[in-house]
C-alpha positions in Angstrom: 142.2 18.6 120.3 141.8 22.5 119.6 139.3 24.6 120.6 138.8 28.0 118.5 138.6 31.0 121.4 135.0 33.2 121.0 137.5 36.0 121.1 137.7 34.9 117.2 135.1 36.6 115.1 134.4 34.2 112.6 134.1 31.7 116.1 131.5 34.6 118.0 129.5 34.8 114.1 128.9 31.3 114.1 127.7 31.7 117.5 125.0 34.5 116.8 121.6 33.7 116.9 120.3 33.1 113.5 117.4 35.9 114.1 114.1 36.5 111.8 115.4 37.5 108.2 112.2 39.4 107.4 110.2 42.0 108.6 106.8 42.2 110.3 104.0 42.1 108.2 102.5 45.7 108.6 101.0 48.1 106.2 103.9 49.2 106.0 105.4 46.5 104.2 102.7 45.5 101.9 102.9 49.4 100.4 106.6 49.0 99.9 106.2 45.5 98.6 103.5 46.9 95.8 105.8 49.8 95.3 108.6 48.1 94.5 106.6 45.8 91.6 106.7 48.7 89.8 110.3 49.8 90.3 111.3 46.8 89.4 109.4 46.0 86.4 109.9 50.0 85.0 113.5 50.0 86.2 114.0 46.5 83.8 112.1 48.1 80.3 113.9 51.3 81.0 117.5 49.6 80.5 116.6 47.0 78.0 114.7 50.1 75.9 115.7 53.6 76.6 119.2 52.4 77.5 119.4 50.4 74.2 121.1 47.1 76.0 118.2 44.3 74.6 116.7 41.9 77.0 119.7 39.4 76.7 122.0 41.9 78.7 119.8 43.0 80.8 118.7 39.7 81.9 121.9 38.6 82.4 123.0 41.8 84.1 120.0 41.3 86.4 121.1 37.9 87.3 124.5 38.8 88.7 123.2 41.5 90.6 120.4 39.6 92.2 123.3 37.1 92.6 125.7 39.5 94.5 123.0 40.8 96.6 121.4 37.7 97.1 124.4 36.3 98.7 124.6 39.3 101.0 121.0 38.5 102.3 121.5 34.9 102.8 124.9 35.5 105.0 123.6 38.5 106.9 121.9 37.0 110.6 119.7 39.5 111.2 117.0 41.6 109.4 118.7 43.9 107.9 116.0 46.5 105.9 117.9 47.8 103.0 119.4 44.3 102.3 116.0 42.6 102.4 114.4 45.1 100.2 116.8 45.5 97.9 116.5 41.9 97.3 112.8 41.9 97.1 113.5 45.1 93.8 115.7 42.3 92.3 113.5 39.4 92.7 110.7 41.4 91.2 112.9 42.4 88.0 114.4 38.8 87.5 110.6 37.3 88.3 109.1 39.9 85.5 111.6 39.2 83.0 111.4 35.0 83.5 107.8 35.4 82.3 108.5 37.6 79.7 111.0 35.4 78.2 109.0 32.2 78.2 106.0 35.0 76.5 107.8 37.3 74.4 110.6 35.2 73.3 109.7 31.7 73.2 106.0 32.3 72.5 104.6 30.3 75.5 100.9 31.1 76.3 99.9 32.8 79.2 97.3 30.5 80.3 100.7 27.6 80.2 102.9 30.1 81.7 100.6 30.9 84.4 99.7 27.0 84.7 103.1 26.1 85.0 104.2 28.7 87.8 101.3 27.9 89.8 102.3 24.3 89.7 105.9 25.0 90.6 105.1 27.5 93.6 102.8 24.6 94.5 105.9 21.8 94.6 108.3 24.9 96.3 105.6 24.6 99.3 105.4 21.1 99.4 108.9 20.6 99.8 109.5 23.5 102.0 106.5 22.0 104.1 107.6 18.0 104.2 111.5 19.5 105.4 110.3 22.2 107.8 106.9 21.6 108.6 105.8 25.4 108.4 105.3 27.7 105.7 105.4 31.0 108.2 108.0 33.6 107.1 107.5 34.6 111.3 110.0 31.6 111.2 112.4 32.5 108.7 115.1 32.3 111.2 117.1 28.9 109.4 119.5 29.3 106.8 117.4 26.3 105.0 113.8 28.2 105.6 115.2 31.1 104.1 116.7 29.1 101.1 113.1 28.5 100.8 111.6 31.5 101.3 113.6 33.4 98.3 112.7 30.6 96.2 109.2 30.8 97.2 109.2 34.8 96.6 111.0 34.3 92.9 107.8 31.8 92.1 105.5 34.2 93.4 106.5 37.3 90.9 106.9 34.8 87.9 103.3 33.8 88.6 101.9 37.2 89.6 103.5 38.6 86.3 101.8 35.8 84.3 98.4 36.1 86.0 98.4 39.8 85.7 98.9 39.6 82.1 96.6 36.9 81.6 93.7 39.0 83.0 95.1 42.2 81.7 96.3 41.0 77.9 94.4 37.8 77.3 91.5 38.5 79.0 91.7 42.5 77.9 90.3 43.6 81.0 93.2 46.4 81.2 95.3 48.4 83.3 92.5 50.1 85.0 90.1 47.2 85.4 93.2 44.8 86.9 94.0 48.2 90.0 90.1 47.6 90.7 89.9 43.8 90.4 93.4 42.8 92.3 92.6 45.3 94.6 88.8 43.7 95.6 90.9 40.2 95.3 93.1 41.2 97.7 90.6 43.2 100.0 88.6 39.3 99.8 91.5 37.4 101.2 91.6 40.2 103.9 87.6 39.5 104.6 88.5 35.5 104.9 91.4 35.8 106.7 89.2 37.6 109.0 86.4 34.8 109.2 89.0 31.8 109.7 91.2 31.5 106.7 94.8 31.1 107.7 97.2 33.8 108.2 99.8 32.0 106.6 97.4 30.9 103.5 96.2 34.5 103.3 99.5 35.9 103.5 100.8 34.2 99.9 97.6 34.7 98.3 97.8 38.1 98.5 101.8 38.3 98.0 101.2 37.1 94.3 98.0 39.3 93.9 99.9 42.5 94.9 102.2 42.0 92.0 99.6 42.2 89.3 98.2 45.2 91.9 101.6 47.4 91.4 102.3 47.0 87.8 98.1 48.0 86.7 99.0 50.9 89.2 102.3 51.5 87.4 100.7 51.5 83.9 97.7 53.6 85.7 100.0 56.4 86.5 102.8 56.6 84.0 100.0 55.8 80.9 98.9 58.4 78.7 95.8 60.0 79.6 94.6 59.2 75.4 94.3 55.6 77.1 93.0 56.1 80.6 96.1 57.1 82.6 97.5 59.9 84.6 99.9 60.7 82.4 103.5 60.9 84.2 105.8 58.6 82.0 107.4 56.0 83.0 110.3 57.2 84.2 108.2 60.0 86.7 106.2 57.1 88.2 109.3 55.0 89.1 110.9 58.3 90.0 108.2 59.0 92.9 107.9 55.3 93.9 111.5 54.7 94.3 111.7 58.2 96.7 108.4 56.5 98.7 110.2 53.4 98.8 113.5 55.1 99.9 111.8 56.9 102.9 109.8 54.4 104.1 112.8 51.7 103.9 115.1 54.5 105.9 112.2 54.4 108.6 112.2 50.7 108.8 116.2 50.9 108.9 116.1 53.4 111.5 113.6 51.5 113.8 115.5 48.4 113.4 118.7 50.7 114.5 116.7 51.8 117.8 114.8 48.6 119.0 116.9 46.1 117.3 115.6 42.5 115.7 111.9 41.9 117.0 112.2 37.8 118.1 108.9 35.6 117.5 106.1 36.6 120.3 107.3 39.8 121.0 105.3 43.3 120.4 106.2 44.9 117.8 108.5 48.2 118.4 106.0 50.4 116.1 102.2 50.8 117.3 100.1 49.4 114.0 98.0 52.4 114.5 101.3 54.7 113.9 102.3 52.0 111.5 99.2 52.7 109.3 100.1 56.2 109.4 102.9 55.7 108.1 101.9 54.0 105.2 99.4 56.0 104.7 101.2 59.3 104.4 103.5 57.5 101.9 100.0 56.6 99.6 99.1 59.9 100.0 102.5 61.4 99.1 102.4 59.2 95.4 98.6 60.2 95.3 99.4 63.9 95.8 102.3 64.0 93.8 100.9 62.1 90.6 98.2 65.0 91.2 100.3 67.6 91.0 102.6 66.7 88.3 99.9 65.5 86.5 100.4 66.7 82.8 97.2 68.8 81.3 95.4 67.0 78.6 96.0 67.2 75.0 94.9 66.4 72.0 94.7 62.4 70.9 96.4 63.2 67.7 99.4 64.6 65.9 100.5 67.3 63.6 101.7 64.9 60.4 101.5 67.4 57.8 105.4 68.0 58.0 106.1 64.4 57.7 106.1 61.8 55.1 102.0 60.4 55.3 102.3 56.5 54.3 100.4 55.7 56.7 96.9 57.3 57.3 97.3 55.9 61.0 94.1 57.5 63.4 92.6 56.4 66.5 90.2 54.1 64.8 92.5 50.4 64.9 91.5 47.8 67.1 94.7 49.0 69.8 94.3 52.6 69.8 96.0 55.6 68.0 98.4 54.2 66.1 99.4 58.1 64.6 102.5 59.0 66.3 103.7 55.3 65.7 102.7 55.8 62.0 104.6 59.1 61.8 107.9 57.9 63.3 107.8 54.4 60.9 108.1 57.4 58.0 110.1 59.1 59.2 112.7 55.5 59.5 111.0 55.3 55.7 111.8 58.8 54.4 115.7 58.6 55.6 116.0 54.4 54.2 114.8 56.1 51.0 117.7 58.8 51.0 120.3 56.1 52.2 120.9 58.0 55.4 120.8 54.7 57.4 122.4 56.1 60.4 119.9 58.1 61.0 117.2 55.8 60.4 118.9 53.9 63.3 118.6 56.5 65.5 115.0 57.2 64.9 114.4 53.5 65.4 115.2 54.3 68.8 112.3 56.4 69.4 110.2 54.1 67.6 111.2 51.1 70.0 110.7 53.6 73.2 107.4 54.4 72.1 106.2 51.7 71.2 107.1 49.6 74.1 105.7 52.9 76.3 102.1 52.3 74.8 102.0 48.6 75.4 100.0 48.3 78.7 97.4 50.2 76.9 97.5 48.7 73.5 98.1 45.3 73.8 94.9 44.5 76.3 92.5 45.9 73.3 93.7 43.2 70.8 96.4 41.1 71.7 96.5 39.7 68.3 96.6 42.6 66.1 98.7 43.7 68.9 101.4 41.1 68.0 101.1 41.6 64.6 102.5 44.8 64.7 105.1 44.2 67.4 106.3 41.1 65.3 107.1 43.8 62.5 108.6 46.5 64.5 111.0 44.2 65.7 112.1 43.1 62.3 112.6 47.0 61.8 114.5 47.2 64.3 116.8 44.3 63.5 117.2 45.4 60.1 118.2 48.9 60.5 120.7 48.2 63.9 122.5 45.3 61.4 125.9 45.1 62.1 126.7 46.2 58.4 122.9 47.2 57.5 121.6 47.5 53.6 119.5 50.2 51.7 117.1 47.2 50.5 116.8 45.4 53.8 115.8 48.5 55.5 113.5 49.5 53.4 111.7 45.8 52.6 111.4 45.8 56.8 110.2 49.3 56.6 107.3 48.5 54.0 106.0 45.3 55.6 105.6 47.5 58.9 103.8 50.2 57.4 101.3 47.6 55.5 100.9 45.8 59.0 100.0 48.9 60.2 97.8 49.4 57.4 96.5 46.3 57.6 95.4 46.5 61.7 94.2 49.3 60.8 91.4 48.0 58.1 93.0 49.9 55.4 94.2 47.3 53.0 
């Protein structure tokens, strides 16, 4: 019989202590974890739009990546912060875009989607509870617990995204209303946890409510202020979140560096009280900054004298201004009529960026109408970026939009 020497490193891994895979629930980690919703989620629209790649590509891109680092997570031992985190981004893109497939592709209703999520986070606990007998991610310290834990997490952003827009689209409550109302949900698990209910209980309530919480802040900050928002774009808001994210990660990386792996019972290495501080100077640095970089306010409509007027768009339709989105389907119209269908394609582009930009404002109003419009856009789109795309096509697509438009807005 052989015996392999612990000299051998694959011998001395195997004989590691399997050690917590995931950090202490601090303040710390819930800002990051709320943070990162919106990374995520921004990070996912940004390549499928403004990169141009379509939401087959960039699911299936997300997949592999997830995947890859996935796989690093699962065969690490130890905590390791930017490993775990960067998992936690991934999960939140792959979780936002399962939803949106089963919504925006396949048509499912919210209220099913977020039935059917619930239901299947529910079996995920069962199971994980008959096998391990706890549901406490202070004893994520199996390879099988953590198994469970990821696919717990994935659940948990499928069926925060589908809430949230339940409450937000279908319900039309809104970007602002769903910051105030998943933040006094999640402020009212806090006040039960406190009067008995149990941590672990608490603790997954309020994991799925903090992802509706980070994309209404998302949308609250990057929205125009014409609907109610700061005004910082998109790309600004994921912009200051991801460098939040970064330093507070580095910290956590850092402590993990000095004090090593904190086993179950022991204090933690960081005070709560300096903890808090923490987390609180990174609020204040994404409350300061949207401050500052704030853009002034404007006016609510656009100069279309210069452009072709089709469409008398204003800010009377059910979903808001519709103007700038009138002006750039004319433009598309003006260069179908001329035959320059190149560059019809290339204004679809801006069409398809701002259009998907004004959706967390638009869509809550009147879902419906909301849709309507959307459904045409999209047939647009699919006619002018054709493979080998036609004068008559282009403009057939182009003329139901604008009479869609017309039509939402109570001119027809």
């Amino acid at each position: 019989m052989t015996t392999r020497s612990t000299t051998d490193p694959t011998a001395r891994r195997s004989l590691e202590p399997f050690l917590n895979k995931v950090p202490a629930i601090t303040a710390t980690f819930w800002l990051i974890k709320v943070l990162s919703t919106t990374v995520g989620e921004t990070f996912a629209d940004y390549l499928t739009v403004q990169v141009g790649l379509g939401w087959a590509i960039t699911d299936g891109a997300m997949l592999l990546v997830l995947a890859a680092v996935l796989t690093g997570q699962l065969r690490s031992r130890r905590y390791v912060p930017v490993l775990y985190w960067s998992t936690v981004v991934l999960v939140s893109i792959v979780g936002t875009q399962i939803t949106d497939l089963f919504t925006d592709i396949f048509g499912v209703s919210l209220y099913v989607s977020t039935a059917v999520f619930a239901v299947l986070l529910a079996i995920v606990f069962t199971v994980w509870w008959r096998e391990e007998r706890t549901l406490a991610i202070t004893s994520i310290d199996t390879p099988r617990r953590e198994r469970f834990y990821w696919g717990a997490i994935l659940v948990t952003f499928a069926l925060g995204t589908a809430a949230g827009d339940l409450a937000t689209e279908a319900l039309s409550l809104g970007f602002r209303n769903g910051a105030l109302i998943f933040s006094g949900l999640i402020l009212a698990v806090w006040a039960a946890k406190k009067l008995g209910l149990s941590t672990v209980v608490a603790f997954w309530i309020a994991y799925v409510l903090t992802r509706p919480l980070g994309a209404s802040l998302g949308d609250l900050l990057s929205q125009d202020k014409a609907y109610g928002g700061i005004g910082l774009g998109a790309e600004t808001t994921s912009i200051l979140f991801f460098i939040v994210i970064v330093g507070l990660v580095a910290r956590e990386q850092l402590v993990v560096r000095r004090h090593g792996i904190r086993t179950k019972g022991q204090a933690p290495a960081v005070h709560p009280a300096r903890d808090m501080a923490w987390a609180g100077s990174g609020a204040v640095a994404v409350a300061a900054a949207a401050l500052l970089m704030a853009p002034a306010a404007t006016a609510t409509t656009t100069d279309v004298s210069s452009a072709r007027t089709a469409i008398e768009a204003d800010a009377t339709s059910p979903i808001g201004d519709l103007t700038s989105i009138a002006v750039i389907v004319d433009d598309i119209g003006s260069l179908v009529d001329t035959g320059d269908l190149a560059g019809a394609k290339a204004r679809a582009k801006d069409l398809e960026v701002a259009w998907d930009s004004s959706e967390a404002a638009m869509k809550p109003q009147s879902p419906a109408d909301w849709h309507s419009i959307d459904g045409a856009i999209d047939e647009t789109l699919t006619a002018v970026r054709a493979g080998t795309p036609t004068q008559d096509a282009c403009a057939t697509a182009v003329t139901a939009l604008q009479s869609t438009i017309a039509t939402v807005e109570g001119e027809s």
